[in-house]
C-alpha positions, 0 to 999 in steps of 0.5 A: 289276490290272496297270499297262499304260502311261504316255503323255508327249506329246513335241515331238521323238519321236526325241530322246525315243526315243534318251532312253529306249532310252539311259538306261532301256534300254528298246526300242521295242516298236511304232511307227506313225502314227494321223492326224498322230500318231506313236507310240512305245511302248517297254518291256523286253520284249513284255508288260510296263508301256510308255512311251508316246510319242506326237508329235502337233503339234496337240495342246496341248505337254506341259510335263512337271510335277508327277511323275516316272518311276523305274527301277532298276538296277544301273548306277547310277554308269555311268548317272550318268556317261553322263548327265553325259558327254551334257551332260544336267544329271543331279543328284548321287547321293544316298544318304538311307539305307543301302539306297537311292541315286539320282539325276535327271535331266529327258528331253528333254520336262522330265519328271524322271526317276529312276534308283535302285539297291537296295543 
């Protein structure tokens, strides 16, 4: 079995792009329009697990609650300063053990948003 995607509904596609190309250093895959919807779907390569962003007004708003995403890299420092140099109310980065740092910060749909570094 293999994970395909995860969609978050976003009020404002581009900002929610920019976010994801920014800080996940994801790349939009596909992009079109179906009925008043548009639709993003964003991953490292072609074929991998996608983020799927989809902008559509008549649909109930998305209140990003409840869980998180997760990436990881290994630019986590530079990750943290891009995220504070932007304005973005990124937490500290936190270390609870000797293999594992991380930090979060919410996109702009409020959806919390880690990024992790293996040590």
């Amino acid at each position: 079995m293999f994970f395909k995607q995860f969609t978050i509904m976003v009020r404002d596609l581009e900002k929610s792009i920019a976010f994801y190309e920014t800080f996940a250093e994801l790349t939009v895959i596909r992009r079109f329009q179906s009925g008043p919807a548009e639709l993003a779907f964003l991953a490292n390569k072609e074929g991998e697990t996608e983020i799927e962003l989809v902008y559509a007004p008549q649909m109930q708003a998305f209140e990003g609650k409840g869980f998180f995403i997760c990436f990881l890299t290994a630019k986590l420092d530079e990750m943290h300063q891009l995220a504070l140099s932007q304005g973005l109310d990124a937490s500290d980065i936190r270390m609870p053990d000797a293999e594992n740092r991380y930090f979060y910060v919410y996109d702009p749909d409020g959806v919390s948003v880690q990024f992790k570094q293996i040590v």
